[in-house]
VEXDREN-2710 file (C-alpha; in Angstrom, 1 decimal):
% VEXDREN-2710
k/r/px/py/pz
1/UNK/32.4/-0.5/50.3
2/UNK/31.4/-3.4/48.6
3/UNK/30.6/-5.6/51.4
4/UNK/28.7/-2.6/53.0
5/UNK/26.9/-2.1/49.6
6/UNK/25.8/-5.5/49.7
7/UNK/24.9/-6.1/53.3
8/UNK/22.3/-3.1/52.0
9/UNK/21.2/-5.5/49.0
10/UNK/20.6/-8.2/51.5
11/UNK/18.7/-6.1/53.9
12/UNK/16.0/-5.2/51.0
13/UNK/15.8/-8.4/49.7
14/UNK/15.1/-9.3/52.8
15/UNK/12.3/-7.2/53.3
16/UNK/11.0/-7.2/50.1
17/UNK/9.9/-11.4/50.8
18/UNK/8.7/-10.1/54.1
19/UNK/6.2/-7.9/52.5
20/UNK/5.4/-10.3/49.7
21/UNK/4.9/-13.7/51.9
22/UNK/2.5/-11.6/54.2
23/UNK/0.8/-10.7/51.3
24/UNK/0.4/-14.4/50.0
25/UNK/-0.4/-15.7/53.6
26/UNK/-3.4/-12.9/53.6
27/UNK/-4.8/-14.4/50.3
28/UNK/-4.6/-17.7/51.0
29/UNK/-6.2/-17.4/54.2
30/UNK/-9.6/-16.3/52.8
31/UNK/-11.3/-15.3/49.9
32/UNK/-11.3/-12.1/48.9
33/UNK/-13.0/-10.6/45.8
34/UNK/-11.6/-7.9/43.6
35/UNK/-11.2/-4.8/45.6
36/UNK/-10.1/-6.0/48.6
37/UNK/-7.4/-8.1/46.6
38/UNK/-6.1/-4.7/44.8
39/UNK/-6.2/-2.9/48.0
40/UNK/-3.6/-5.9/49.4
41/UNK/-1.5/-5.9/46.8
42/UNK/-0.6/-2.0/46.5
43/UNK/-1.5/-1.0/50.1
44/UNK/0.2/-3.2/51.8
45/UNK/3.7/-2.9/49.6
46/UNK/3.2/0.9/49.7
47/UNK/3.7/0.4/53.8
48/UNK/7.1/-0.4/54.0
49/UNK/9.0/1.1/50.4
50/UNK/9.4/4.6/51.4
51/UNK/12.2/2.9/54.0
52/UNK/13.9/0.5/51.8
53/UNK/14.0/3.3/48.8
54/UNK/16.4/5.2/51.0
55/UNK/18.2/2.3/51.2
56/UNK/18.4/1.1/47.8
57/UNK/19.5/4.8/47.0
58/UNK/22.4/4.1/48.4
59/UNK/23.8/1.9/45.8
60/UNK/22.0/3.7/43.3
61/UNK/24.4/6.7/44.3
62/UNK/27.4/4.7/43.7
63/UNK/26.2/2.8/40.6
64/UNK/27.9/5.6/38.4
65/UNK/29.8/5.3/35.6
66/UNK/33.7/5.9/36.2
67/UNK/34.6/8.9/33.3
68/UNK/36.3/7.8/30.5
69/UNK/34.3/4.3/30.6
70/UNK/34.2/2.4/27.7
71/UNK/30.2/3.1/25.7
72/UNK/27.9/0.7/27.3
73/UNK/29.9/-0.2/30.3
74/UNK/28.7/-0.6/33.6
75/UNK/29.8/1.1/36.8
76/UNK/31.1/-1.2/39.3
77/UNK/27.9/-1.9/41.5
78/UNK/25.3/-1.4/38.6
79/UNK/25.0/-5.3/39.6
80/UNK/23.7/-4.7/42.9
81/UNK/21.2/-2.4/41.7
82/UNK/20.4/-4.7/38.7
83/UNK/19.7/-7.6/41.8
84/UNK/17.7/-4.7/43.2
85/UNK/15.2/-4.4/39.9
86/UNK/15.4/-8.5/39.4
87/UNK/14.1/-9.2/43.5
88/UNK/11.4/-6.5/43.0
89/UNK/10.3/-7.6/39.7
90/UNK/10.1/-11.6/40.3
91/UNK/8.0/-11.0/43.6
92/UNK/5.9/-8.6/42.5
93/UNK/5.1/-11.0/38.8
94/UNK/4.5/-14.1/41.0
95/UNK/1.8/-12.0/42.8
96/UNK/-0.2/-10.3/40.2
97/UNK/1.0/-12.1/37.1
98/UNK/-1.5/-15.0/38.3
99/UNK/-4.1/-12.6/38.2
100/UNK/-3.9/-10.7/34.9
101/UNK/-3.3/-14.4/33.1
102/UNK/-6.7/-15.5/34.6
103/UNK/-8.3/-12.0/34.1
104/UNK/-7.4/-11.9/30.6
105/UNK/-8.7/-15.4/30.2
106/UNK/-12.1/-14.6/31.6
107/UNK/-11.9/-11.6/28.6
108/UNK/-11.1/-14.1/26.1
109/UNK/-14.4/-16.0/26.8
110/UNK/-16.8/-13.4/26.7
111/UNK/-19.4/-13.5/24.6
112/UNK/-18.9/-9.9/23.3
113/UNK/-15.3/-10.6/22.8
114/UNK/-14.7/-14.6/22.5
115/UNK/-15.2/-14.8/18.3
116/UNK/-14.0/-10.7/17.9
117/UNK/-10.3/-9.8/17.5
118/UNK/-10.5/-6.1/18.4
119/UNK/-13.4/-6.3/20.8
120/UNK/-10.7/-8.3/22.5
121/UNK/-7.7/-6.3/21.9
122/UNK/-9.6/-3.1/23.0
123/UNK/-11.0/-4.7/26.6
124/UNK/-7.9/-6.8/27.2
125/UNK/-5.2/-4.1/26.2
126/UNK/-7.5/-1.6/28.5
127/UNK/-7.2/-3.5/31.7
128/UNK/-3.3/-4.0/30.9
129/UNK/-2.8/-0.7/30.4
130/UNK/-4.8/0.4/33.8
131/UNK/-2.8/-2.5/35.6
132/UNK/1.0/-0.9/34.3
133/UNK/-0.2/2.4/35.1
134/UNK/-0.9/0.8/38.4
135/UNK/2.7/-0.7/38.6
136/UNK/4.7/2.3/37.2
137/UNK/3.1/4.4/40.5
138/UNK/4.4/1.7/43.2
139/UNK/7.5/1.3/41.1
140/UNK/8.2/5.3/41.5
141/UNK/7.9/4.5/45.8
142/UNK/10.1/1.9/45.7
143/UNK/13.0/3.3/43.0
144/UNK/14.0/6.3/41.9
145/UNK/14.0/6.4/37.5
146/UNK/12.9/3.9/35.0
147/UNK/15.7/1.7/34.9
148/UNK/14.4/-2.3/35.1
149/UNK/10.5/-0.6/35.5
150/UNK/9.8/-1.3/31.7
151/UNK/11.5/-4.8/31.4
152/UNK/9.0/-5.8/34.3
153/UNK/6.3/-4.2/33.0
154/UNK/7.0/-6.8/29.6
155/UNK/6.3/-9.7/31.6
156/UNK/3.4/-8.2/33.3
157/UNK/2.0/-8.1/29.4
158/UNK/2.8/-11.4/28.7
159/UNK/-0.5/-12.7/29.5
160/UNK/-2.0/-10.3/27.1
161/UNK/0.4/-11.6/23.9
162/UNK/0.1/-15.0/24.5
163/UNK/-4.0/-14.7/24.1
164/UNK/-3.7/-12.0/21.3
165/UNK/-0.7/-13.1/19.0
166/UNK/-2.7/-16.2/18.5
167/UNK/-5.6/-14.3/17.8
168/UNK/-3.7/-11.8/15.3
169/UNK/-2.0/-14.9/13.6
170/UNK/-5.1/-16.5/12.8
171/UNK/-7.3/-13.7/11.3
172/UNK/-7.9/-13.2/7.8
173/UNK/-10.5/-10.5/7.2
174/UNK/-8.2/-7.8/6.3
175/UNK/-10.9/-5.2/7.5
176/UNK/-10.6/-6.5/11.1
177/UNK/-6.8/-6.0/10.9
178/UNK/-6.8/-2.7/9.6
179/UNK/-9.3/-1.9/12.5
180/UNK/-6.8/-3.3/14.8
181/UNK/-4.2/-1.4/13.8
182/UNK/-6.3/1.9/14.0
183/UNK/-7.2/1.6/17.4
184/UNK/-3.7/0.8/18.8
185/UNK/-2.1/3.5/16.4
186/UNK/-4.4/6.1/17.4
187/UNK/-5.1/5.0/21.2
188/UNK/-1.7/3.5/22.7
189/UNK/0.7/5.3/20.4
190/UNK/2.6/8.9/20.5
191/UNK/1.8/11.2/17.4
192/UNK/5.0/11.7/16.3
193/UNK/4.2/15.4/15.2
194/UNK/3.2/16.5/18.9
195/UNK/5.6/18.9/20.1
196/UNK/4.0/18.5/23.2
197/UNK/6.8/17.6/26.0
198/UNK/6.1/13.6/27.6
199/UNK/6.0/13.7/31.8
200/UNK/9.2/12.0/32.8
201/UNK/7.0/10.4/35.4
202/UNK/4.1/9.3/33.0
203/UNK/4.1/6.1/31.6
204/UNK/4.9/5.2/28.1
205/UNK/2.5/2.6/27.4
206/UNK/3.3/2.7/23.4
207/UNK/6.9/1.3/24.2
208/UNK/4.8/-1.9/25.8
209/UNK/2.1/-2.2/23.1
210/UNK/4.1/-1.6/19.9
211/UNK/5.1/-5.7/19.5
212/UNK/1.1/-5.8/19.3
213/UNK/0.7/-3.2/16.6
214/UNK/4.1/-4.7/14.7
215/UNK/2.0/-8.3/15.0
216/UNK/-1.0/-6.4/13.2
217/UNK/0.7/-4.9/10.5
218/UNK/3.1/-8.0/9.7
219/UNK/-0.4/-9.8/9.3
220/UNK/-1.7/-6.9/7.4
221/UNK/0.8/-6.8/4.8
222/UNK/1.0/-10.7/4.5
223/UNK/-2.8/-10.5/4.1
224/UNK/-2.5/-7.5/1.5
225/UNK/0.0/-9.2/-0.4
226/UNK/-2.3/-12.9/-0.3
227/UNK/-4.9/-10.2/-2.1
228/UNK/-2.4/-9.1/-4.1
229/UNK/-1.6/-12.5/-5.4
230/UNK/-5.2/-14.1/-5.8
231/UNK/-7.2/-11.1/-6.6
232/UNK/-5.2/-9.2/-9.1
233/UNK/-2.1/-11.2/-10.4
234/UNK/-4.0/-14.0/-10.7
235/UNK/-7.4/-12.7/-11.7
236/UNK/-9.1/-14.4/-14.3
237/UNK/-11.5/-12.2/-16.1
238/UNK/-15.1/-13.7/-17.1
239/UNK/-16.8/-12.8/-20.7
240/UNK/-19.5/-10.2/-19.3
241/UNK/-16.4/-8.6/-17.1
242/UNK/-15.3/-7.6/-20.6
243/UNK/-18.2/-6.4/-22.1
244/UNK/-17.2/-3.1/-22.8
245/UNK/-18.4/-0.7/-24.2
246/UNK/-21.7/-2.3/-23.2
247/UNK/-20.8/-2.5/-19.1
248/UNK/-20.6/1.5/-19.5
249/UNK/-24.1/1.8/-20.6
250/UNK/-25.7/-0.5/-17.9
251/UNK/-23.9/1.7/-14.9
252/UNK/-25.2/4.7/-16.5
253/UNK/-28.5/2.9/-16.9
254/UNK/-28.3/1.4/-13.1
255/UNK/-27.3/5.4/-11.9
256/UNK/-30.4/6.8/-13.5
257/UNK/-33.0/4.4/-11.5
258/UNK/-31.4/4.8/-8.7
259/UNK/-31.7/8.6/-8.5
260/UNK/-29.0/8.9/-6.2
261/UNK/-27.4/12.0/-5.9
262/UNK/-24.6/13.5/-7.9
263/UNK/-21.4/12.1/-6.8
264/UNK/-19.7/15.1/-8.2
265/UNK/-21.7/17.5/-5.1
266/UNK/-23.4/19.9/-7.6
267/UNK/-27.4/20.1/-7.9
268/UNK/-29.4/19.9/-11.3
269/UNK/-26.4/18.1/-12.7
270/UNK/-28.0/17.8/-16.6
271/UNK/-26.1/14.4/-17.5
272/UNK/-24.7/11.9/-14.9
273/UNK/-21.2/10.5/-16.2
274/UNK/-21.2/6.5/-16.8
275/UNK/-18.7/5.9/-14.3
276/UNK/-19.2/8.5/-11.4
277/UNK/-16.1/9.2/-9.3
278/UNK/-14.9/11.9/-6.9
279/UNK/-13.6/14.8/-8.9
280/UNK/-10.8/14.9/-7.4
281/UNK/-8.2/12.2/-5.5
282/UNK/-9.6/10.6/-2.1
283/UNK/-8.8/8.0/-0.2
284/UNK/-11.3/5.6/-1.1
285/UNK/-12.9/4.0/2.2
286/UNK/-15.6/0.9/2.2
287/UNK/-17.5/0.2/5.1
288/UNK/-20.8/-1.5/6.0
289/UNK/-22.8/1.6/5.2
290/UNK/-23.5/3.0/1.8
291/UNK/-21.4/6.0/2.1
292/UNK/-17.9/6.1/3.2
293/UNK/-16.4/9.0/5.7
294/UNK/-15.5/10.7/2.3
295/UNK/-19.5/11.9/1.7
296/UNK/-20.0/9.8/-1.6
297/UNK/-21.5/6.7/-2.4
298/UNK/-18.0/4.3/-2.7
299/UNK/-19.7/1.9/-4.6
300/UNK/-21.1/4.3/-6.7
301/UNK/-17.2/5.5/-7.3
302/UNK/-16.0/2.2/-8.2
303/UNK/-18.9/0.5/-10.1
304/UNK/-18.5/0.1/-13.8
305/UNK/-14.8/-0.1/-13.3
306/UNK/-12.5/-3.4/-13.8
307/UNK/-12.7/-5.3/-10.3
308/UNK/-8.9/-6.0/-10.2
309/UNK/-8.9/-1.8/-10.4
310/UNK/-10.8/-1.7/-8.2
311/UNK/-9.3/-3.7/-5.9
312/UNK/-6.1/-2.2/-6.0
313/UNK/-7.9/1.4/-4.8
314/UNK/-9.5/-0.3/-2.0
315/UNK/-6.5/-2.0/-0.7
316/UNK/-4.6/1.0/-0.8
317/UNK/-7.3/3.0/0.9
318/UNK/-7.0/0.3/4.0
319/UNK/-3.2/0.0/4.3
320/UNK/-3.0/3.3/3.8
321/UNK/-1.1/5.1/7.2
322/UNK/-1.6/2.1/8.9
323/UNK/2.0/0.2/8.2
324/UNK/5.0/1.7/8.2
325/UNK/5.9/4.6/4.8
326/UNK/8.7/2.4/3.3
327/UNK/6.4/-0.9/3.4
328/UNK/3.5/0.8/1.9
329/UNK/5.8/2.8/-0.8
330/UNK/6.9/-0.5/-1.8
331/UNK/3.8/-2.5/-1.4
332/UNK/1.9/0.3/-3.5
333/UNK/4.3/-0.1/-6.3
334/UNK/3.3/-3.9/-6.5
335/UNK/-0.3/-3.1/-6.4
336/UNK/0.0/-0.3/-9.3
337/UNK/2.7/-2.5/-10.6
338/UNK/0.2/-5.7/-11.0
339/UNK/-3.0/-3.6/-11.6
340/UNK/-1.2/-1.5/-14.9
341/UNK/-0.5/-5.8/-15.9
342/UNK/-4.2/-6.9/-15.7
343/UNK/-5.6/-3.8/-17.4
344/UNK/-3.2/-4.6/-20.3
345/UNK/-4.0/-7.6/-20.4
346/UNK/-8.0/-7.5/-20.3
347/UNK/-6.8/-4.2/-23.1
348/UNK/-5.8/-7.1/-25.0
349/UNK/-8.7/-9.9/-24.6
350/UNK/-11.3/-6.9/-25.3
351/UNK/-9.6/-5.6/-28.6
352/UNK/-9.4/-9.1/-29.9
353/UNK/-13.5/-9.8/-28.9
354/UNK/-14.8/-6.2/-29.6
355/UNK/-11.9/-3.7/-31.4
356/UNK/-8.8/-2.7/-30.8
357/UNK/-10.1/1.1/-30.6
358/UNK/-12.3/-0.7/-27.7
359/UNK/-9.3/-2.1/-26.3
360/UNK/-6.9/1.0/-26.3
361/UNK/-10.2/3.3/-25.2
362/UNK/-10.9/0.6/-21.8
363/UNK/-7.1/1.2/-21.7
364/UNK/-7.0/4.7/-21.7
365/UNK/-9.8/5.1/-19.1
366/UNK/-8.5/3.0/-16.5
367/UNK/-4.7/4.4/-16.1
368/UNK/-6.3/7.8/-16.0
369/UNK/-8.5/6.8/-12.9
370/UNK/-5.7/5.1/-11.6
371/UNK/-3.0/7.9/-12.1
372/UNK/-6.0/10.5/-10.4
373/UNK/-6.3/8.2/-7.8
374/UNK/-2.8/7.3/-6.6
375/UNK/-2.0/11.0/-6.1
376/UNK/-3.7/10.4/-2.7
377/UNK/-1.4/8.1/-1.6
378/UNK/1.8/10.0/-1.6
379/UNK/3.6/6.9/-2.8
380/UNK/8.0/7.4/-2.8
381/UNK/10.3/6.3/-5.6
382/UNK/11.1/2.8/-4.9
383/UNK/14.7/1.5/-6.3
384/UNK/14.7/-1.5/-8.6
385/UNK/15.7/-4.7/-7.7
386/UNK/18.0/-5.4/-10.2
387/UNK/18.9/-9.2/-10.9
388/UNK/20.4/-11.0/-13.8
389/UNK/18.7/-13.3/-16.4
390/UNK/21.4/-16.3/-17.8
391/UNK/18.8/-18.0/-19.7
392/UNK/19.8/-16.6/-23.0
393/UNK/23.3/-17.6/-22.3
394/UNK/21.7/-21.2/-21.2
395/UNK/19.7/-21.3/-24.4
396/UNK/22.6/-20.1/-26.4
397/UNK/25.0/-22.9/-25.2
398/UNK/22.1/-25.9/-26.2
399/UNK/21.9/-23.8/-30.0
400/UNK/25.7/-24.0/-31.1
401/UNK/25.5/-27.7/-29.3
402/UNK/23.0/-29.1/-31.5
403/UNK/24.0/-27.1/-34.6
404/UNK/28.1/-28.6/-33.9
405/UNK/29.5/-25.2/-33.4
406/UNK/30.1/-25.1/-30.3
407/UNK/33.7/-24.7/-30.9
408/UNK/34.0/-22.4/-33.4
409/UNK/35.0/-18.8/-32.3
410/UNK/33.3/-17.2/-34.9
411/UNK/29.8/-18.3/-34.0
412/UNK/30.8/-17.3/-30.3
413/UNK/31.5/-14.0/-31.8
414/UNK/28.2/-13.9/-33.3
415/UNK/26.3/-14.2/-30.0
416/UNK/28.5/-11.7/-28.0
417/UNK/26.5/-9.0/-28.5
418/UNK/23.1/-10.7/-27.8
419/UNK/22.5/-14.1/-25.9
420/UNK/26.1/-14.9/-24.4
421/UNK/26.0/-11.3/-22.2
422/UNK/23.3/-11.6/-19.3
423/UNK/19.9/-9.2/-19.5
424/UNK/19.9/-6.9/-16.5
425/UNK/16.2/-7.5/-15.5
426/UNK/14.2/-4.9/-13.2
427/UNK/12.2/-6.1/-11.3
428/UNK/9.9/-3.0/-9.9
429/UNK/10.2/-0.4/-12.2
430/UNK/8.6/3.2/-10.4
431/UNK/5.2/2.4/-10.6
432/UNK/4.5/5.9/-11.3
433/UNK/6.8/5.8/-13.8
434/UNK/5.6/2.6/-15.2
435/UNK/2.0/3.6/-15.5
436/UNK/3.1/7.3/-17.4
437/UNK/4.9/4.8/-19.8
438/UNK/1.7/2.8/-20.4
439/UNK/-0.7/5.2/-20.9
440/UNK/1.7/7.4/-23.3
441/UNK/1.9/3.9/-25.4
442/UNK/-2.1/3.5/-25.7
443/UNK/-2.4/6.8/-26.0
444/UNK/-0.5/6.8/-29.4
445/UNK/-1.3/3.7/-30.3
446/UNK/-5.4/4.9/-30.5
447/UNK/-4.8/8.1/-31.9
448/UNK/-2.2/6.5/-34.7
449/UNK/-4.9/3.8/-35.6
450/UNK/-7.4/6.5/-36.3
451/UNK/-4.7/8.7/-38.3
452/UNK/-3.8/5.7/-40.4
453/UNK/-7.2/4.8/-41.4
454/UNK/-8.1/8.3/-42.6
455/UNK/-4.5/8.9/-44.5
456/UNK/-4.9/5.1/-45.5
457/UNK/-5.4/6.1/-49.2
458/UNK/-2.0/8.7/-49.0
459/UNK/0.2/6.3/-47.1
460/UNK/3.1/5.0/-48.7
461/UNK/1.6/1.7/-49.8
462/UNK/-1.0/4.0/-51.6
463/UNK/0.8/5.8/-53.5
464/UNK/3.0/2.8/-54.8
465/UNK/0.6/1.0/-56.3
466/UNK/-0.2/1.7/-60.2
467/UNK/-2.6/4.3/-61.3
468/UNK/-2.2/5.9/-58.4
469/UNK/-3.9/9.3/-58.9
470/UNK/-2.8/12.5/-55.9
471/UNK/-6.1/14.7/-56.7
472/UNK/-8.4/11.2/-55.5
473/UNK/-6.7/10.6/-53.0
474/UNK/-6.7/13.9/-51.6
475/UNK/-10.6/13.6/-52.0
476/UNK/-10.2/9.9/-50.4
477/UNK/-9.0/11.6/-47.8
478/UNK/-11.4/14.0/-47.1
479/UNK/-14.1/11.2/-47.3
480/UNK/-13.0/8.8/-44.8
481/UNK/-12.6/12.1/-42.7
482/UNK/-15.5/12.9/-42.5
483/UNK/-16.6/9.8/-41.5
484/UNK/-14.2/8.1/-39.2
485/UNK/-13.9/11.6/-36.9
486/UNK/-18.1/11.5/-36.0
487/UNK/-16.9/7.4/-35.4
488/UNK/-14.7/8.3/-33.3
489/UNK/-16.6/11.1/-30.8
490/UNK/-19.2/8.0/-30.8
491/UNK/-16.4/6.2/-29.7
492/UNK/-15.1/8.5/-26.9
493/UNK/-18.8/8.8/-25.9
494/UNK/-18.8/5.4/-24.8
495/UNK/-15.7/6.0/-22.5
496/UNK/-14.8/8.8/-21.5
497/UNK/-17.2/11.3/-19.5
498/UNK/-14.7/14.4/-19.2
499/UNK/-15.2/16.4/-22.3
500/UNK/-11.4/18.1/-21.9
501/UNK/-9.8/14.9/-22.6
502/UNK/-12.2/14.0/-25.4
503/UNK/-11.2/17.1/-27.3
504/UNK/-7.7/16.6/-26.3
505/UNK/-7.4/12.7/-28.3
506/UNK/-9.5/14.1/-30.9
507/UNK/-7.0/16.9/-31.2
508/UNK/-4.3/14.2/-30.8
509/UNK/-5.7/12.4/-34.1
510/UNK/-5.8/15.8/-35.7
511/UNK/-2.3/16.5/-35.3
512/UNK/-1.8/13.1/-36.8
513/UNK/-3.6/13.5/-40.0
514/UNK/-2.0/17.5/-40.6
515/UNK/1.8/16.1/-39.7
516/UNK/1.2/13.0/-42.5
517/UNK/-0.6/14.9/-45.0
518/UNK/1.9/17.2/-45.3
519/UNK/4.2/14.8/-45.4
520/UNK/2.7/13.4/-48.3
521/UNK/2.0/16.9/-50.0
522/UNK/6.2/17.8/-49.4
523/UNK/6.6/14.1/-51.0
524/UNK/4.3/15.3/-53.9
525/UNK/5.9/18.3/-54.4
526/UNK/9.1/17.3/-54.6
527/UNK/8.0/14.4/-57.5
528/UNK/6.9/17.2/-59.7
529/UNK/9.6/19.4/-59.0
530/UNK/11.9/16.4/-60.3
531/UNK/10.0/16.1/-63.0
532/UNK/10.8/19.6/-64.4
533/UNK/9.3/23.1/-65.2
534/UNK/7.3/21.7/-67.9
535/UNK/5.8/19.1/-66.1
536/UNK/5.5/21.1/-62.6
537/UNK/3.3/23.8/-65.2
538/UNK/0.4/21.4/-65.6
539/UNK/1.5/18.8/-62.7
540/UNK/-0.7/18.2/-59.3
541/UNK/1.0/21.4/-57.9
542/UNK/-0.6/23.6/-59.7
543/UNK/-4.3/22.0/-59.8
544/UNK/-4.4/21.8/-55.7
545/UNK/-3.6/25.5/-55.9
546/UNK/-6.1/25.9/-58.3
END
């Protein structure tokens, strides 16, 4: 069996060169252009494969895998078949590989495509895609299946990667690479929701292309994460950047001259909001032309906000689908992650030039666009990377050195419970998570400065110092009222456009000032209770009733 099995091997070898060196003498003979060199090459390998197929069937037959094999074993004569795809596959690369490297070259130094990555990729994965087509339908006349047809069909696009890795490796404009990434995800790739059955027969050309698109995206995030760095992390905010409240007056100012239209889609709109933006969620896309696919103005969206904001909404708008769910849940948790820094930080640089009320306000404004916004994005819990911090422990060690008590158990004992035990340090927190923490901090941070200052003369300071007389304060109180809550709806006015969140802090300060004036009537109460019947008769009880 095996040397008959063989002999068969030999035999289409065999004619397998025959076919191929006629071919070659043919071309080298004369020149032929284009059409008559494709008509060669199939036609004249199409002649003679319906004959050795039958023969090559025949250890295809017997290339079974005994039962009870072993996972991943292969039958006996598997070999000889192997021999069958490896003949086939060398002759048929030397004769058309030639070709596709020099055709692919000629795309490369096109005008219309020399300079352009995805003018290239689209014209050069085209033709690559027409000539495996081309190859899968002689493949089918010469072998039954697929087996061996796709690892030939990798060298075939060899050609193809070594002009377009290059290319991929080199570019930087992050909006070429997300256009990249489009075309091959939405041309050359399967929608994973179609139900739709795949013809056994048809050619899966996203099994060939998918090192392109993993070449795209690994240059995508690498790019996205450069951004990342230089852009946010590292952004270094100028004076006028953080001239707020005034920077919300000039983009109101800038939207009334320019008469555009309500970004909000309603006509006869009586006020335009400072900072326009869609009323709800989007994906935020930027593009050459004033409006985005979206049908509003994107620069209208983002203008008047903090730039590292809104860079973090634009690069999540352009990675967005285009790299693989896990890597963009984790690379949208450092964007939010780094973005919810920087606004703190600018928070703080603007309370110390203008006010902290400024400060919290720019604060406040900014993690709710962000919270609205990354509800588009459908961004996944991401666990924390958990490390260990032993620089307490290192700076611990250096203390009880230089102070000579290094061996003394009781100053060990000491530091047990703080710098000798290592800090558990997270390093991504849930972004989501992260930025409800902030903006519940700022939050009661502004609406606590404003209750302080208007229970400032009942706080407990007040009421300590000598002289210190309940009925005044009460009407203390109601003075600074009255004029720090107009303050702060001027305040709000300056930031925030949506009047239900206005009322809601204002409401928030209320609360405030109720809770801590009772507070200090109970305290009040409960001094002239102490002090007796007699005194409680004529005592500050009975005057505020009165």
């Amino acid at each position: 069996m095996t040397r008959g099995l063989t002999l068969i091997r030999v035999n289409f070898v065999g004619g397998l060169r025959e076919i191929a060196s006629d071919v070659t003498k043919r071309i080298a003979d004369r020149q032929l252009n284009e059409t008559t060199m494709s008509a060669l090459l199939y036609a004249k390998f199409r002649v003679g494969a319906s004959e050795l197929k039958e023969v090559a069937q025949e250890i295809r037959k017997r290339a079974v895998r005994a039962p009870g094999a072993e996972p991943g074993a292969e039958s006996e004569y598997q070999s000889l078949m192997n021999e069958l795809y490896t003949s086939y596959s060398a002759t048929r690369g030397k004769l058309i590989i030639p070709l596709i490297r020099k055709k692919i070259g000629d795309i490369a130094v096109a005008p219309s495509t020399s300079k352009e990555l995805v003018p290239f990729a689209r014209n050069s994965i085209g033709y690559i895609r027409e000539m495996c087509s081309y190859e899968n339908e002689l493949w089918r006349e010469w072998f039954e299946g697929k087996q061996g047809l796709y690892d030939f069909l990798e060298s075939v696009c060899e050609p193809l990667y070594d002009h377009l890795r290059p290319r991929i490796i080199h570019e930087n404009e992050i909006l070429k690479l997300c256009e990249l990434c489009t075309l091959l995800q939405t041309r050359y790739m399967h929608d994973q929701e179609d139900d739709e059955p795949i013809d056994t027969n048809e050619l899966d050309f996203s099994v060939l292309i998918q090192p392109a698109l993993e070449d795209a995206q690994t240059r995508l995030v690498f790019r996205t994460q450069a951004i990342l760095r230089d852009e946010i992390e590292r952004y270094k905010p100028k004076p006028d950047v953080l001239d707020y409240p005034a920077n919300n007056r000039r983009v109101s100012l800038s939207g009334t001259k320019s008469q555009q239209p309500a970004t909000s889609g309603r006509k006869g709109s009586i006020a335009e909001p400072t900072t326009p933006m869609p009323k709800t969620p989007v994906v935020v896309e930027e593009s050459d032309s004033p409006n985005g696919q979206w049908g509003f103005d994107t620069h209208a969206a983002l203008q008047g906000w903090y730039p590292t904001l809104r860079k973090a909404i634009w690069l999540l708008s352009r990675i967005y689908r285009l790299v693989n769910s896990t890597v963009f849940d984790d690379l949208a948790h450092q964007i939010v992650h780094q973005t919810t820094l920087s606004l703190h930080y600018a928070s703080t640089l603007i309370s110390t030039s203008r006010t902290p009320a400024d400060g919290h306000l720019f604060l406040i404004k900014h993690l709710l666009f962000l919270k609205q916004q990354i509800v588009a994005f459908d961004i996944e819990y991401v666990t924390p990377d958990v490390t260990f911090d032993f620089s307490g422990m290192t700076n611990t060690f250096y203390e009880l050195r230089d102070r000579g008590g290094f061996f003394d158990p009781r100053n060990l004992w000491k530091h047990v419970s703080g710098n000798l035990l290592p800090k558990v340090v997270e390093n991504m927190l849930d972004a989501k998570v992260e930025l409800d923490g902030r903006l519940r901090n700022v939050i009661t941070d502004f609406t606590a400065s404003f209750a302080d200052r208007i229970l400032s003369p009942v706080t407990e300071s007040a009421r300590a110092k000598r002289g210190f007389e309940p009925m005044k304060a009460v009407e203390q109180v109601k003075g600074v009222a009255e004029k720090e809550v107009p303050a702060l709806r001027r305040k709000l006015d300056e930031y925030i456009d949506d009047g239900r969140t206005k009322e809601t802090l204002i409401s928030a300060v209320m609360d405030l000032v109720v809770q801590g004036y009772e507070g200090f009537y109970e305290e009040q109460m409960r001094e002239e209770r102490g002090k007796g019947e007699g005194a409680g008769a004529g005592g500050w009880g009975t005057r505020r009733g009165k």
